[in-house]
N, C-alpha and C positions, 0 to 999 in steps of 0.2 A: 496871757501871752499866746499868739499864733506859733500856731507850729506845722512843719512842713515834714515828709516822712520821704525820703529820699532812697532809692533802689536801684542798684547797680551791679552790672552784670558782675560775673570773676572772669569771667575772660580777658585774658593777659592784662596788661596795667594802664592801656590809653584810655578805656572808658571809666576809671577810676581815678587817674590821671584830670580831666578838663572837669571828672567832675568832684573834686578835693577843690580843684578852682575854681568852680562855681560856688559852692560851700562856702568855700573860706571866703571872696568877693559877697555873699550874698550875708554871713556874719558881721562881716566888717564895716558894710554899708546900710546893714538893715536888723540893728542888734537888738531890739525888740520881737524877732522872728526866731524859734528857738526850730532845731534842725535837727532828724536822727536819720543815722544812716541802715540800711539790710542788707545786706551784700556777704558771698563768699569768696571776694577777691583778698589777696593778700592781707592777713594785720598786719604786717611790717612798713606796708604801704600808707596806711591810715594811721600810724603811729609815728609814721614819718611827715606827714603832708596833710595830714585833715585836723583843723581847728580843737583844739584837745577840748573845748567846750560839747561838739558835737558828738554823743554817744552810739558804738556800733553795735548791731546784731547780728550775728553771721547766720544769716539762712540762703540757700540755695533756688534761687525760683528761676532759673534757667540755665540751658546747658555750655551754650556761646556753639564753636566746636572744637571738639577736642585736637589736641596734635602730638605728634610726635616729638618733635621741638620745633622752632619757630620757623621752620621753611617744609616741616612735610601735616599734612593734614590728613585725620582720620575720620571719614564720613562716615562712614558703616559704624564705628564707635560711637559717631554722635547721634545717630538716629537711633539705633537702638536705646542710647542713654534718654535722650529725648520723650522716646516711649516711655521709658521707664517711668520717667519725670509723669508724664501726662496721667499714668496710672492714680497720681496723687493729686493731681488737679484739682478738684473739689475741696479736698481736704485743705489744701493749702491758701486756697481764696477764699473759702471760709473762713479760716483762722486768722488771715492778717486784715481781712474784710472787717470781723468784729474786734480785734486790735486797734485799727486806725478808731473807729467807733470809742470803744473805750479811753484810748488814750485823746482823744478830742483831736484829730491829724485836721487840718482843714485845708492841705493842699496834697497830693503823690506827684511826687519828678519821678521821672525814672530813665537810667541810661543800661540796657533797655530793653529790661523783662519783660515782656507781652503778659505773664500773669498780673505784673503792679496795676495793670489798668484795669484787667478783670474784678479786682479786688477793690479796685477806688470805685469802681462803676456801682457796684454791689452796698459801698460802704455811704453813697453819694453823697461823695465828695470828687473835686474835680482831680482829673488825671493829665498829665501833664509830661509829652516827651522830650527825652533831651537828647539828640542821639544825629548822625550825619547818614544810619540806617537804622533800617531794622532786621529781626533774624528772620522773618517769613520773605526779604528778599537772598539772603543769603542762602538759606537751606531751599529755597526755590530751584538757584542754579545747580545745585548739586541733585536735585531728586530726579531728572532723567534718569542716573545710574542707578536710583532707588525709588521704583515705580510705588513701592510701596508703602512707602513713609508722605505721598500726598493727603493726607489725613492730619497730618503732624503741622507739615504747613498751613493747612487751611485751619487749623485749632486757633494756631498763633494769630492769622489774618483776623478771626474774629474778635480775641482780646483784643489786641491792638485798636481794632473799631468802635472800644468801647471808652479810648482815649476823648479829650474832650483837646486836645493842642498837640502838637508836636513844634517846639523852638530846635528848626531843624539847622544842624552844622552847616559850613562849605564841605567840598568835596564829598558829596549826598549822594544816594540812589534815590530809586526813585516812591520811596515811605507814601507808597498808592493806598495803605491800609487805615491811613490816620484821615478824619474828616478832616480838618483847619490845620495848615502847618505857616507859621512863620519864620523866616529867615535868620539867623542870627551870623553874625561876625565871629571868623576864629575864634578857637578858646587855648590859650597855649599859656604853657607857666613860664616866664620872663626871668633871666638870669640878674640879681641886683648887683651883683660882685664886677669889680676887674679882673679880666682876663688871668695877666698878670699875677695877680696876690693869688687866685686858686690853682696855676703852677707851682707857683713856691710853696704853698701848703702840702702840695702832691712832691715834693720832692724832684718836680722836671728840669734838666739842667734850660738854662736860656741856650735859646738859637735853635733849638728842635722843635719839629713839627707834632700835633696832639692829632692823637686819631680817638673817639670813644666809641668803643664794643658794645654796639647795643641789640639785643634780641629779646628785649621787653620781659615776660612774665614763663616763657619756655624756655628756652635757652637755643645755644647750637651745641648737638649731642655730637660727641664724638672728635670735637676741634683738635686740632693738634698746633697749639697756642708758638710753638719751638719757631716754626714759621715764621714767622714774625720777627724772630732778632737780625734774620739775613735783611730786613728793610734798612737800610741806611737814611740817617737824619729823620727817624719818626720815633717818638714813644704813643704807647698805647693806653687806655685806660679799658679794664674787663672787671666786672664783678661774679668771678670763679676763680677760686682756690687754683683749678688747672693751669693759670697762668703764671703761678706763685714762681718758677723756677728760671721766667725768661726774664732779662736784664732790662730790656724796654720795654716794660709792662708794670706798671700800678695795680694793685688791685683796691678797688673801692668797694666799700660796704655803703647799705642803705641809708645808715648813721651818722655817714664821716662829712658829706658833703653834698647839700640837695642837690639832684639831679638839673636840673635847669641851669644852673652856676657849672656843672661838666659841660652841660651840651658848649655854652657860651665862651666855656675856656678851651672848648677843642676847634682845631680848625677843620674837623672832620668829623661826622659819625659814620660810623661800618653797620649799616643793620638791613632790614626786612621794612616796605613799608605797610607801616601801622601807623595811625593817627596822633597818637598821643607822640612819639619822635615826631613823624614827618612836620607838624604844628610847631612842636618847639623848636625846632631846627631851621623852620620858616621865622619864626619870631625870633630868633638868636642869631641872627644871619649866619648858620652852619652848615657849610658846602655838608651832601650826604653821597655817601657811594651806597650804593642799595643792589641787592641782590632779590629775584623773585620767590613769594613764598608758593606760589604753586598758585591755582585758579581760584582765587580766593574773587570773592564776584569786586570788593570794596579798592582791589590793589589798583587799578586802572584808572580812578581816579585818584586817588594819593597821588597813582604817580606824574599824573596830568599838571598837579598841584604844585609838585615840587619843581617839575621842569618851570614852569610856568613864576612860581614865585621863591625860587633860591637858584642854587646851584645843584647840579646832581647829574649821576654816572650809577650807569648800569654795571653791574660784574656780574658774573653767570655762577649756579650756584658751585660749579666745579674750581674755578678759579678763585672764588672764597676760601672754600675749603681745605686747597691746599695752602692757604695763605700767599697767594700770588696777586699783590696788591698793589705794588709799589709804582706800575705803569700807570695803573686806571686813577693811585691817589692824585698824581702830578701832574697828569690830563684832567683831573676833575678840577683841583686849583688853581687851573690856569683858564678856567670858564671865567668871562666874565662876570658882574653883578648884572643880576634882574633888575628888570625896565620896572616892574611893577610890585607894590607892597602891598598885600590887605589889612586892613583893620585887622588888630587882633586881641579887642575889647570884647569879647561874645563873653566873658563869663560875666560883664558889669551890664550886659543888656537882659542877659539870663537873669541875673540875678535879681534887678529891678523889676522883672516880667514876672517874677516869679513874689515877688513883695506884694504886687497890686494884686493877683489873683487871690490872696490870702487876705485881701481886704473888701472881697465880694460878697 
């Protein structure tokens, strides 16, 4: 049996996210291909979304960046952690280097540790990215403030060169460190449910509008959820306990109801754009009100994305946070629909791309 050894960053839940659905599309359509994942993103997330056939490792082979919660970012943590990480470099591509060897791996994806290609390069066998960036463009734009950390980036630019493809996302930078990249079509996980029936399951009375709170794998520290009841004709959907006390607010767990079938039954998401929402919310036809996460280099195109292919409204992060929403929801529903849809097949073109490489 071929088998493919799949590596994903933990930073917050969108790159774990498109790639549960590449997994799960590349199991389904090519069950002869057997699949392990390495990742320290969430298990709650991989116990919710990823193929129960497909076995996880939790090892840590990159840092992403870190943050405070999902609108303030900490650079100076990450570089130093970074460092830290580098200190064990060797060690680490060593060890999964003669892993994939032993366990006979004859393909690495990766979304998108720069050591997995160090380690496949080593291991030769091909490497293979899956990702709309990478971290030596992101930690690029932040190292003006940290002259000192250009070391760290150019570590990264070299594994990454030792990739043999990148099947790179929409909404990309510009992944200058990969030799061959080809194109892929959205990857977004598709709600199969009616609107309708995952209301009633939520307990929403009819005639209210659904807003869902999302800020992915960090959260928003400090919200003060109370806010929210003064909105007239909306209920909310949040996954924190801090909202347990307001009258229009659900609280959903990871277990109760997949995410994709939320986005689908809200007429709204409220979050930060990140990939893994902006995609499914594009593929869900889900108006998003979006607030900025700070200079993140990736947000600029998300947001080009969303303007471009849904509907969406900017809120400042101060009017978030006091829960001052009700203007900008009822401006943003009254946008009309987008001219234009993209494909949002990328995880059945991944996953085909990724079958033939395994049969070189």
């Amino acid at each position: 049996m071929k088998k493919i050894r799949y590596y994903i960053t933990g930073h917050g839940l969108g790159h774990a996210s498109r790639s549960c659905q590449i997994i799960n599309t590349l199991r389904r359509r090519h069950p002869g291909i057997a699949v392990e994942v390495v990742s320290d993103a969430h298990a709650w997330f991989f116990a919710g979304f990823l193929d129960p056939s497909v076995l996880v490792r939790r090892r840590r082979l990159d840092i992403g960046v870190l943050q405070q919660d999902s609108l303030i970012m900490q650079e100076g943590e990450t570089f130093r952690a970074c460092r830290e990480l580098m200190d064990h470099r060797e060690a680490i591509v060593a060890e999964e280097a003669r892993s994939l060897r032993e366990q006979g791996v004859d393909v690495v994806a990766a979304d998108i540790p720069a050591l997995a290609f160090a380690a496949a390069a080593r291991a030769h066998i091909p490497g293979v990215g899956i990702s709309n960036f990478s971290w030596d463009w992101i930690y690029g734009e932040m190292a003006p403030a940290h002259p000192d950390c250009a070391d760290v980036v150019q570590s990264m630019r070299r594994d990454y060169a030792c990739s043999d493809l990148l099947l790179r996302l929409p909404f990309h930078g510009p992944c200058d460190a990969f030799r061959s990249i080809e194109d892929l079509p959205l990857v977004a996980r598709r709600s199969a449910c009616i609107p309708s029936g995952v209301r009633r399951e939520l307990g929403i009375p009819e005639g209210v509008k659904v807003g869902l709170i999302s800020f992915g794998g960090f959260g928003l520290k400090d919200f003060d959820f109370s806010f929210l009841a003064t909105i007239p004709g909306w209920f909310f959907l949040a996954g924190t306990e801090m909202a347990a006390d307001c009258a229009n607010i659900r609280i959903i767990t990871p277990d109760r109801i997949p995410y994709p079938d939320l986005v689908g039954a809200a007429d709204a998401v409220i979050t930060k754009p990140g990939y893994g929402i902006v995609s499914e919310a594009i593929a869900n036809d889900t108006a998003v009100l979006y607030t900025s996460r700070g200079a993140f280099p990736e947000q600029p195109l998300l947001v080009d994305g969303l303007h471009r292919y849904g509907r969406a409204r900017e809120i400042d992060n101060n009017r978030l946070r006091r829960g001052d929403w009700g203007e900008d929801l009822e401006a943003l529903l009254a946008q009309p629909s987008p001219k234009e849809r993209p494909a949002t097949n990328g995880d059945e073109v991944a996953a085909d791309r990724l079958a033939e490489l395994c049969e070189y």
